[in-house]
C-alpha positions in Angstrom: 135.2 -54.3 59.4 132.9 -57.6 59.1 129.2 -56.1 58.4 126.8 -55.9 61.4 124.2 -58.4 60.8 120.3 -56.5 61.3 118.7 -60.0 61.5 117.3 -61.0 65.0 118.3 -57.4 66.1 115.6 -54.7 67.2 115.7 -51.9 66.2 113.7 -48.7 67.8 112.6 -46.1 65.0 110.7 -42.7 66.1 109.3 -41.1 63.5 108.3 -44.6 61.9 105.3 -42.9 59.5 107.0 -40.4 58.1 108.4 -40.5 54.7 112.0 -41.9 55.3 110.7 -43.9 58.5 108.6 -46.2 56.6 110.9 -46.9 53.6 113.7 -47.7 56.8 110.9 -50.1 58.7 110.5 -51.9 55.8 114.4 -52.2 54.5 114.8 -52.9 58.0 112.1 -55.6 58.2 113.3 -57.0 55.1 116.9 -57.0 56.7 114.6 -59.5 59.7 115.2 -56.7 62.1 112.7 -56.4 64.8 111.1 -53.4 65.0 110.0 -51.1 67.6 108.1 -48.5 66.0 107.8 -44.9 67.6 105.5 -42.7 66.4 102.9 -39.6 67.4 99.9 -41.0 65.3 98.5 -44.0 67.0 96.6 -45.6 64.4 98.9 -45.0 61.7 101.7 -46.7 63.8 99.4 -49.1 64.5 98.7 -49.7 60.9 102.3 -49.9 60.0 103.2 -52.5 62.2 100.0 -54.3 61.1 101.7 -54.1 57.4 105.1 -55.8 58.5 104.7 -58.8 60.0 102.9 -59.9 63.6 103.6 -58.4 67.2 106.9 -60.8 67.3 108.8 -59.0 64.3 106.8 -55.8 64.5 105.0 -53.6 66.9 103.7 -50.3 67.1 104.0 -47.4 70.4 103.0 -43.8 70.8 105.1 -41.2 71.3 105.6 -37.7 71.3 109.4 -36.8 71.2 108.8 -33.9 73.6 108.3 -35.7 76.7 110.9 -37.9 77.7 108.8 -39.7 80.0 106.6 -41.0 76.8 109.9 -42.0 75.0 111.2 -43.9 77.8 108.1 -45.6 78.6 108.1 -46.9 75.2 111.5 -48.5 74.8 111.4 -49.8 78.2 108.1 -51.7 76.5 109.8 -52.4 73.2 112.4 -53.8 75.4 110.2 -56.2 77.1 108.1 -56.9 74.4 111.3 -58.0 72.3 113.9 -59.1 75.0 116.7 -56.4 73.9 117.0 -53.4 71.8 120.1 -52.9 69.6 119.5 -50.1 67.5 118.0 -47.0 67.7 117.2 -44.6 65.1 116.3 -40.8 66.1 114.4 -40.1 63.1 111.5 -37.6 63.8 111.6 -34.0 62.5 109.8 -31.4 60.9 110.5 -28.5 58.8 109.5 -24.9 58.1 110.7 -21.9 56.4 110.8 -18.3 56.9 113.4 -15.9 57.5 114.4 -14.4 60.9 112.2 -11.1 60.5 108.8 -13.3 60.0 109.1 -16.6 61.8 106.5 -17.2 64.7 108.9 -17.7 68.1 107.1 -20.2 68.4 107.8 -22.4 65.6 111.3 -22.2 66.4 110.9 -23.4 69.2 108.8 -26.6 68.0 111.3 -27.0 64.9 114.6 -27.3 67.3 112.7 -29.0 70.3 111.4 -32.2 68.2 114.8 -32.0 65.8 117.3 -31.7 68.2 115.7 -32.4 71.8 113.7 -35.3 70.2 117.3 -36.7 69.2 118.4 -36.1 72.6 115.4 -37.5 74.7 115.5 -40.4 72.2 119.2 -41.2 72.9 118.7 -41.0 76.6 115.9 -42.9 77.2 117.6 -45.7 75.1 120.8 -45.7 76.5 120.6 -48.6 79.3 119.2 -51.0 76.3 122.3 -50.2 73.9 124.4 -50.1 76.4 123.5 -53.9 77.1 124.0 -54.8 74.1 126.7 -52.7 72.5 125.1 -51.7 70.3 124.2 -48.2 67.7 122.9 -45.2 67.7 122.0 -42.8 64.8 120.7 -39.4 64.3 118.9 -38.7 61.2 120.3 -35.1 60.2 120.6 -33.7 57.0 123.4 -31.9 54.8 121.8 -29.1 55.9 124.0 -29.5 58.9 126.5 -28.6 56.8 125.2 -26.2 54.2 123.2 -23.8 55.9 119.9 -22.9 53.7 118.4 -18.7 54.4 114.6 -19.4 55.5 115.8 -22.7 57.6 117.3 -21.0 60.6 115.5 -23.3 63.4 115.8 -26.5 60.8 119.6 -25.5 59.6 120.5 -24.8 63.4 119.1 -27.9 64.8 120.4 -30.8 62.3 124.1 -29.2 63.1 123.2 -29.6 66.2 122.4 -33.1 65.7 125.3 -34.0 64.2 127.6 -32.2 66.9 125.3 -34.2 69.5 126.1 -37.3 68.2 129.4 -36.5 67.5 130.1 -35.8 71.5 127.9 -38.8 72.5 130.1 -41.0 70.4 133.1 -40.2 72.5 131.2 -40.7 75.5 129.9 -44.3 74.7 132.8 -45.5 72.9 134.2 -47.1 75.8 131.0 -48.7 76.4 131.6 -50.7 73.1 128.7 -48.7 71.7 128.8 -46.8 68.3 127.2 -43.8 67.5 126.6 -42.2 64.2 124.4 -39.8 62.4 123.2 -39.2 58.9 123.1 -36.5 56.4 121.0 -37.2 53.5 120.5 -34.5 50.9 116.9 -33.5 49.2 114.7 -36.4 48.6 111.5 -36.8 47.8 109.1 -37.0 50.7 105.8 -35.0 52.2 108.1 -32.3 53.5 109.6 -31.5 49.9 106.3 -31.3 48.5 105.4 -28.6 51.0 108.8 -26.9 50.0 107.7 -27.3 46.6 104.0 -25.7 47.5 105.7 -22.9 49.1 106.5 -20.1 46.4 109.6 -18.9 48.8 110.9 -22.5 48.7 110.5 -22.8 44.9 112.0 -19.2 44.5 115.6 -20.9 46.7 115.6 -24.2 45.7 114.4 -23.7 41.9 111.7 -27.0 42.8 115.0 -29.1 42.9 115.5 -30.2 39.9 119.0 -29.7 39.3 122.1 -28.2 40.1 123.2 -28.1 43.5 119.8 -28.6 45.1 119.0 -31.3 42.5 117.2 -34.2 44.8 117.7 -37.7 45.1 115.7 -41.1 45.1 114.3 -42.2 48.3 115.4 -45.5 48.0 119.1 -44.5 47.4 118.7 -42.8 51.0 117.5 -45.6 52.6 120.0 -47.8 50.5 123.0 -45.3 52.1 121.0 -45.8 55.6 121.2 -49.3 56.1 124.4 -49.3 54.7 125.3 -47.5 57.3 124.2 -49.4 60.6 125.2 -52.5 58.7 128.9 -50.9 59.4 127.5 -49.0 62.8 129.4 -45.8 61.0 129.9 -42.7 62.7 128.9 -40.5 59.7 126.6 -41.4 56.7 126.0 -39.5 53.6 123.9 -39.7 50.9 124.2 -39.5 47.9 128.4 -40.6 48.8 129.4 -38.1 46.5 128.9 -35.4 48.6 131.1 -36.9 51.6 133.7 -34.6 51.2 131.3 -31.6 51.8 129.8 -33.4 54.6 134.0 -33.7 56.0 135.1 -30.3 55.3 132.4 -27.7 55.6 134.4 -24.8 56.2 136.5 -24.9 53.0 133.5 -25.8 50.7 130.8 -23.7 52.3 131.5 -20.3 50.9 131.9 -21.7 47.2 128.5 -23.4 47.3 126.5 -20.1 48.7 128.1 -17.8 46.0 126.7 -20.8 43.5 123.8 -21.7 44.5 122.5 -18.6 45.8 123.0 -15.9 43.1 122.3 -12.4 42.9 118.7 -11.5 44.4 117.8 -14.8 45.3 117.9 -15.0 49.1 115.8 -11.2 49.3 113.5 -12.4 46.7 112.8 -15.5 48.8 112.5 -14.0 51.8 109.7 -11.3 50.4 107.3 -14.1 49.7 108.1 -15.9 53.1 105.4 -16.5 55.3 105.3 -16.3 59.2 106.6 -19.9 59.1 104.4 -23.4 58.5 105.5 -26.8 60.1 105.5 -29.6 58.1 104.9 -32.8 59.6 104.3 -34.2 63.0 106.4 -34.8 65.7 106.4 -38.5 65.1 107.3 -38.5 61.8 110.5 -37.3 59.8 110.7 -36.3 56.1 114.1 -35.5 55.2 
C-alpha cells in the first residue's frame, strides 16, 4: 500500500493540548500537515497554534466535545479557513479511577460522554469534509479496550466502545473511499499517568508502571506508531507493535493477563484506598 502523504493535507485534532495531542500537532506539522486544532482551553490552543507556524499551516478553535453544535461549528471553520479537511483525529479524553461501590454517577457520566460521545460528535460533525476528500478517520483508544483495568469502569467501558465505534463506522464509510481506524496505545507517560501515579489506589494496581505487564512506554514511540498509522490510513494501530496480537485476540489472551497481572489481594487492596473518583484532564485534551 503506497504511504499516504500528510503534507498539504489538514488535519482536525480535538484534544490538541493534551499530552499526546501536542506531540501529534507537532509530528504532524513536521509531516507539513495543516492543522486544525480543537481544544477546550482557548488560550492554550491559541498558544499552540502560535508555536507551529502562522494561521496558513496552523490555527487554533474552541471546543467542548460535548456539544456537537461547537464541534461542528469548528470544522466547518477549519474547513474554510484551510479549503478541505482530510484527517481527523478524535483524541480528547479524560480518566479517573474508582471502583463501582465509590464512583460519583456523575463522573461516569463525564468519563464515557467526552471518551466515547466526544469520538462520536467528533466523527459526525466531520464527516461531509472526509467524505469530500476520502479521506481518514481515527479514534484515539487505548489497550484498555482490550484489557479491562478494576477502578476504570467508565474509562475501560468507553475506549472499547471506541474501538467498536470505529470499527462499525468503517464499514459504513468504506464505500465512500473513506478509511477509518482507531488506536490503542498502552501506558505512556503523560499528565494523566502522573495523576495515576499520585493516586495510592493507582500505584497499589499498576505498581507506578515500571515493569511487567503494566511497564510504560515512551511518548514519542506512541506518536511514532500514530503517524505511522495515518501515513497507511490503517484500521487498527497499536503501540508498542508487540502487543498487536493482544489488541487481535482479546478473548484468548484476556484471562491469562488478569491472573498475572492482578495477583492475590491486589484488586480489594486497590479498591480500599479508592476515592469517590477524580477526573484527570479536560475535555479538550487527551492523555493516554
Amino acid at each position: 500500500m503506497s504511504r499516504y502523504n500528510l503534507a498539504g493535507r489538514t488535519v482536525v485534532l480535538t484534544g490538541s493540548t493534551g499530552g499526546l495531542g501536542a506531540a501529534l500537532a507537532t509530528a504532524l506539522r513536521a509531516r507539513g500537515a495543516n492543522l486544525a486544532l480543537l481544544d477546550l482551553d482557548a488560550a492554550a490552543v491559541q498558544a499552540q497554534a502560535d508555536r507551529l507556524g502562522p494561521d496558513s499551516v496552523a490555527r487554533g478553535w474552541t471546543v467542548d466535545v460535548r456539544d456537537l453544535d461547537s464541534v461542528q461549528t469548528a470544522i466547518e471553520a477549519a474547513a474554510e479557513h484551510f479549503g478541505r479537511v482530510d484527517v481527523v483525529i478524535a483524541n480528547a479524553g479524560i480518566g479517573s479511577m474508582a471502583s463501582i461501590e465509590s464512583l460519583d454517577p456523575d463522573v461516569f457520566d463525564r468519563v464515557v460522554d467526552i471518551n466515547l460521545g466526544g469520538v462520536w460528535r467528533t466523527f459526525r460533525a466531520a464527516l461531509p469534509h472526509v467524505k469530500a476528500q476520502r479521506g481518514y478517520l481515527l479514534a484515539i483508544s487505548s489497550m484498555a479496550a482490550f484489557i479491562h483495568s478494576p477502578l476504570n469502569g467508565p474509562y475501560v467501558a468507553s475506549k472499547a466502545g471506541v474501538w467498536a465505534l470505529a470499527d462499525a463506522t468503517r464499514l459504513e464509510l468504506r464505500h465512500y473511499g473513506v478509511a477509518v481506524g482507531s488506536a490503542h496505545p498502552t501506558f505512556f507517560e503523560t499528565p494523566m499517568m502522573a495523576d495515576v501515579h499520585a493516586d495510592p489506589a493507582g500505584t497499589r494496581l499498576w505498581g507506578g508502571n515500571k515493569q511487567g505487564l503494566w511497564k510504560m512506554i515512551s511518548l514519542d514511540e506512541v506518536v511514532d506508531d500514530i503517524v505511522a498509522g495515518i501515513e497507511r490510513r490503517a484500521p487498527l494501530v497499536v503501540s508498542p507493535r508487540g502487543n498487536t496480537l493482544v489488541a487481535r485476540v482479546p478473548g484468548l489472551i484476556r484471562p491469562i493477563v488478569e491472573r498475572i497481572g492482578f495477583p492475590g489481594t491486589t484488586i480489594p487492596e486497590a479498591a480500599a484506598l479508592a476515592d469517590s473518583g477524580w477526573i484527570t484532564g479536560k475535555s479538550g485534551a487527551h492523555d493516554g
